[in-house]
N, C-alpha and C positions, 0 to 999 in steps of 0.2 A: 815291545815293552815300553819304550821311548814314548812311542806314538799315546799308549792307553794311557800313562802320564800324563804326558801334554793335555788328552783331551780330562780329565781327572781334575787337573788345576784349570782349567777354564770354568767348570763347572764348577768348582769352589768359590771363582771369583766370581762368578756373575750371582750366587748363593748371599756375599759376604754383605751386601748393601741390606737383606731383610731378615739379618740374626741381627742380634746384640752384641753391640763390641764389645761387653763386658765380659768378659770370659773369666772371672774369677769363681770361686767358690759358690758364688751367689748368683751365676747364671743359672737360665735356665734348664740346659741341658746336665750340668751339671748337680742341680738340684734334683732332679727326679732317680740318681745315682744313689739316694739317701735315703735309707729305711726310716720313716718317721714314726714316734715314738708318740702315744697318747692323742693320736687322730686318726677319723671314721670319714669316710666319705658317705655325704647325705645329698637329696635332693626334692625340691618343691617345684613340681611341673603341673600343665594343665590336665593331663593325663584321665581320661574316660573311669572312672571309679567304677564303673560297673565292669570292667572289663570289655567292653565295648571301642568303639572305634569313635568317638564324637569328643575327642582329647582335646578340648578348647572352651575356653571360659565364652557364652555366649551374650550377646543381645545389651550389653552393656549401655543402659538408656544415656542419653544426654544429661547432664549435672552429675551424674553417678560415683561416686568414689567402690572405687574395689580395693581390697585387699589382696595380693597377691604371693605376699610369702611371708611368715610370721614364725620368727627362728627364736628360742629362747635358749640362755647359755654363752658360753665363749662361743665364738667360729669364725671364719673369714668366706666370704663369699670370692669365689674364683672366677666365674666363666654362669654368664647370661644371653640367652637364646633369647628373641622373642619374634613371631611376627604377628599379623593383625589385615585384618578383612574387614570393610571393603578395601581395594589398594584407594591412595591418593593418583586424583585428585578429589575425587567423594570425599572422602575422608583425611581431612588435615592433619598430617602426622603433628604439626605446631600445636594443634588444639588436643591430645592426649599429655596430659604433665603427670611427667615419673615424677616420684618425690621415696627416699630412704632416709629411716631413722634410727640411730646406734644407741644403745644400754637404754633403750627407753623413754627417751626424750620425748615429749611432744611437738617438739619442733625439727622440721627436715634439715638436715646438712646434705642432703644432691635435691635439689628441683629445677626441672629441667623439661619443654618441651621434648616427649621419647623422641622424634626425628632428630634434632637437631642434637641431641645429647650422645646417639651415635652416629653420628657425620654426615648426616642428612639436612641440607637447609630448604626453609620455604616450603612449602606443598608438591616438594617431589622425590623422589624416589628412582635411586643410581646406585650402581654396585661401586664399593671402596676398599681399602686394604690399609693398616697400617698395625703395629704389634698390638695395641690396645683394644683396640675398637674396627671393624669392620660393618657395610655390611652388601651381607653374599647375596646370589641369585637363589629365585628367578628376580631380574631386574632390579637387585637392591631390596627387596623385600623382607630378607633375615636379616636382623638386626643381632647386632656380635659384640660380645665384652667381655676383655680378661683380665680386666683391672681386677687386683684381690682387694677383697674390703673386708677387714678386719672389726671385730666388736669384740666386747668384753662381756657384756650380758644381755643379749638381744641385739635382733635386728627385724625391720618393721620396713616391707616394700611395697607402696601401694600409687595405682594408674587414678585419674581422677578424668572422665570424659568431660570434656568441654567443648567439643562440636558441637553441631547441629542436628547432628545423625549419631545414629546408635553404632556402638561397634558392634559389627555382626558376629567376629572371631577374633577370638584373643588368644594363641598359644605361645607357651612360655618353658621354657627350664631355668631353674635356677640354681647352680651344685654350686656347692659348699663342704667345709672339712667341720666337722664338729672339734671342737679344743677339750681336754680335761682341763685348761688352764690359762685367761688370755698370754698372747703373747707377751714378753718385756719387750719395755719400748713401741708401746703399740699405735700407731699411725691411721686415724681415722679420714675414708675417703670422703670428700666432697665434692661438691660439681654444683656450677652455678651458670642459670642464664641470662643474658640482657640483651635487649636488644633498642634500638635508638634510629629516629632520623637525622641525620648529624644537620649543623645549621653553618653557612656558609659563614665566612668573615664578611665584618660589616662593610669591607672594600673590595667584595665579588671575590669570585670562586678565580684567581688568579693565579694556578697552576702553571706553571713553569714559567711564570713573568709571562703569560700571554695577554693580559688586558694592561698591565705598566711595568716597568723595570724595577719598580721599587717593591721587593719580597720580603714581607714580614718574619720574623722569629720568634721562639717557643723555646726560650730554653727549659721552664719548670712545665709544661705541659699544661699550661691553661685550657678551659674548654677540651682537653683530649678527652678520646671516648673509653670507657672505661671494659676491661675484660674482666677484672676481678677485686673484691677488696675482704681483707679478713685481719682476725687477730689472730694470737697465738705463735706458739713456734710450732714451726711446720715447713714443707718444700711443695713449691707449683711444680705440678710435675705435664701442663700443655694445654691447649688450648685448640678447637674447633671454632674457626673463623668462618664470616660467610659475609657477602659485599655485595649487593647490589647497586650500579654505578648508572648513573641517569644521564654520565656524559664519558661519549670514545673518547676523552683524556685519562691520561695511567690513574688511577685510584691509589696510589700505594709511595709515593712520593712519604710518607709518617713515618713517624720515627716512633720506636718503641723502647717505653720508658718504664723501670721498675724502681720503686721507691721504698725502701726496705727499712722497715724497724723506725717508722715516723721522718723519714726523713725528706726538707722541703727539695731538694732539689733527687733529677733520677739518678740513685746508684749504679745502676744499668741504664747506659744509654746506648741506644742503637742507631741505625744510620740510614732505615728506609724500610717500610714494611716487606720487601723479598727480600730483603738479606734478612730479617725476622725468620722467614720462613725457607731460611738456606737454599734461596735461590739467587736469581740476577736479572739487571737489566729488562724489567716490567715483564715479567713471563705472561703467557697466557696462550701455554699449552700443560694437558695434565701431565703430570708426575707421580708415581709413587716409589713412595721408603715406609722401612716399618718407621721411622720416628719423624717423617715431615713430606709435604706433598700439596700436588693439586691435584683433587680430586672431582672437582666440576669447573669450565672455564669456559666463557660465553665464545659463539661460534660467529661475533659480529663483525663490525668496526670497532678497529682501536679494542678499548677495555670495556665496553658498554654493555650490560647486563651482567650476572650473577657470578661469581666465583667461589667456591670452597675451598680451601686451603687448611692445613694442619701442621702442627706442628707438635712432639710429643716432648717433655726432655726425660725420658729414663736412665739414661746416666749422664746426665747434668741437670740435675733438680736447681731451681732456685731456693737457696734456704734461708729462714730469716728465724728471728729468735722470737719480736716484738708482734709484727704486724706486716704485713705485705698488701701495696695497694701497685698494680697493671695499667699501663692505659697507653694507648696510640693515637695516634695523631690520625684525621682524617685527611689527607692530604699534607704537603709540607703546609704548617703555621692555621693547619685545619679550614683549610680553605674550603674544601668541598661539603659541597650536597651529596649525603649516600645513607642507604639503606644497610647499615649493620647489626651484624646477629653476633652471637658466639655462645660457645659454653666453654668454660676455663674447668679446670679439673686439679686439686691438690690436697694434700694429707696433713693434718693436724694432732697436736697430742692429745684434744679433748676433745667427743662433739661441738660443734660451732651452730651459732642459730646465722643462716642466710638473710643478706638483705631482700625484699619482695623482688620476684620479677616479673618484668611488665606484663597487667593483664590481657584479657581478648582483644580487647578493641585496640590497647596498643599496641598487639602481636599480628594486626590486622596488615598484610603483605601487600608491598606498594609492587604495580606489574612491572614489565619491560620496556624500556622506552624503544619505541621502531622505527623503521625507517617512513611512514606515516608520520609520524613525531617530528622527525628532519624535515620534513617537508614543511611542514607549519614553523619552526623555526626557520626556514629558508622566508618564506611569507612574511616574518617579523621582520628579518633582516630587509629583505628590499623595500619594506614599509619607514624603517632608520634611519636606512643609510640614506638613499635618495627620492625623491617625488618623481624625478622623472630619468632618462637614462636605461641602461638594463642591470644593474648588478649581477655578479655572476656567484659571489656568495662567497668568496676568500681574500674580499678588501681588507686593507690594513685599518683601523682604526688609529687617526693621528694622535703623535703622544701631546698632553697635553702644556 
């Protein structure tokens, strides 16, 4: 008996890191405990109308906008399926933009390249986990969401192709509860993307004092790169990160800074992009949690190439009353050259209109730097340092 114990609580613990610490009333487990009163479960999938077997929206030309689910009424959208043929890299999951619209608006509150919007960055395609957003096999291909999105009188979800190439297959579900009534207190979802080449300080990419001793500071976040900015009261509730790093020095040296309800200096200030992502000391191996993780992490030198990272806050929303504006630093004092993406994800008391996010050409994906790459920087350096001699490639540059 001892023994089936024992192993009982080891299986609880190793469980406890991908439930929800919230164990109140409002958990999840706890909520399905409860008979609901004036709700239908409905759904809008791709599903063969003939009864046939061909359950996939096809042949979706380049420029195309589709409509893919058109709810009219209260409801909350729970849980979205999607996957889509050809795989990447044919087909650039960055060049499909999901865009959703609540009580009718003309204008989107989530638009979001579909990869990157569920934790896919770049033109590729990996399996993930986390309570929100996943997505499953074969190879990352299902795309997962159980974010509930709640509306009051409609809701309007439409793919808009922006590749090159046609989608050949588009399948989807999309379940939902129908309401007699919207909820009180009703909290509209949003999800926004950006993505940016950061720009170096005008005194070099001087990460950890390696080119002088003298390290710039940031205390109001000048130049940071931005995750998210909105009005309204409402709470962030996380954010899907992604890096690409064109040098094996740590990318993540930034500090993340929240500025709540207009205010010039960060409310929230943090202490280095992994501790953001409740890790340590320059990680770059993957992790998962349902509420934070790495989920892709280059297999290079140093930190050099792509990383995804997440972080969700389900029970610790950021809340603000006024306005909430996000942003990180790209290295400490923003030193670095890098390649970031992200989609920020929070709920509002009223649909919100989204600032633009960057189009094709600026969503166009800078590659990997190689060890090819190192090589030609080795050629610059013995071209510098000296005319004649041999350099070997890890002289000191004298201070000046």
């Amino acid at each position: 008996m001892i023994k089936k114990l024992s192993h009982l609580f080891v299986a609880l613990v190793m469980l406890v890191p991908f439930l929800p610490t919230n164990l109140s009333a409002q958990s999840a487990l706890e909520n399905i405990t409860t008979i609901k009163q004036g709700v239908k479960s409905k759904r809008i999938s791709s599903y063969d109308r003939s009864g046939g077997n061909n359950d996939r929206f096809e042949n979706i030309a380049p420029g195309e906008t589709r409509t893919i689910a058109e709810i009219e009424g209260a409801g909350t959208i729970n849980h979205i399926w999607i996957t889509i043929s050809p795989e990447a890299p044919e087909l650039n999951r960055s060049d499909i933009i999901l865009r959703m619209y609540w009580d009718g608006n003309d204008y989107p509150s989530v638009e979001s390249p579909i990869g990157p919007f569920f934790g896919q960055g770049w033109d590729e395609t990996y399996p993930w986990a986390s309570l929100p957003l996943a997505a499953s096999p074969v190879k990352g291909n299902a795309l997962v969401s159980y974010f509930r999105m709640p509306f009051a009188d409609g809701a309007l979800i439409e793919i808009e192709n922006q590749a090159d190439v046609k989608i050949g297959a588009f399948y989807y579900y999309i379940d939902y509860i129908e309401q007699e009534k919207p909820a009180a207190y009703l909290a509209y979802f949003h999800a926004w993307y950006n993505q940016q080449i950061t720009e170096a300080a005008p005194e070099g990419e001087n990460e950890w004092g390696l080119l002088s001793k003298e390290v710039g500071k940031n205390p109001v976040g000048e130049r940071n790169y931005k995750i998210m900015e909105t009005s309204g009261k409402g709470h962030y509730v996380g954010v899907n990160y992604f890096v690409n790093s064109p040098t094996p020095v740590w990318y993540g040296e930034g500090d993340d800074m929240f500025f709540i309800d207009g205010a010039e200096k960060p409310t929230l200030h943090g202490t280095g992009t992994e501790d953001y992502f409740n890790s340590s000391w320059c990680p770059n191996e993957k992790y998962a949690h349902a509420y934070f993780g790495y989920a892709r992490t280059p297999d290079d030198i140093g930190w050099l190439g792509r990383t995804h990272c997440y972080r969700f806050h389900i029970d610790d929303p950021v809340h603000f009353d006024q306005s909430l504006l996000f942003t990180i630093e790209h290295g400490h004092n923003n030193y670095l050259t890098l390649e970031m993406a992200s989609v920020a994800y929070w709920y509002l008391d009223k649909p919100s209109k989204l600032f633009p996010i960057p189009g094709k050409e600026e969503r166009k994906l800078k590659p990997v730097v190689n060890f090819l790459d190192m090589h030609r920087w080795r050629h610059e350096w013995r071209k510098n340092m000296s005319e004649e001699g041999n350099p070997w490639g890890n002289e000191r540059i004298k201070e000046q």
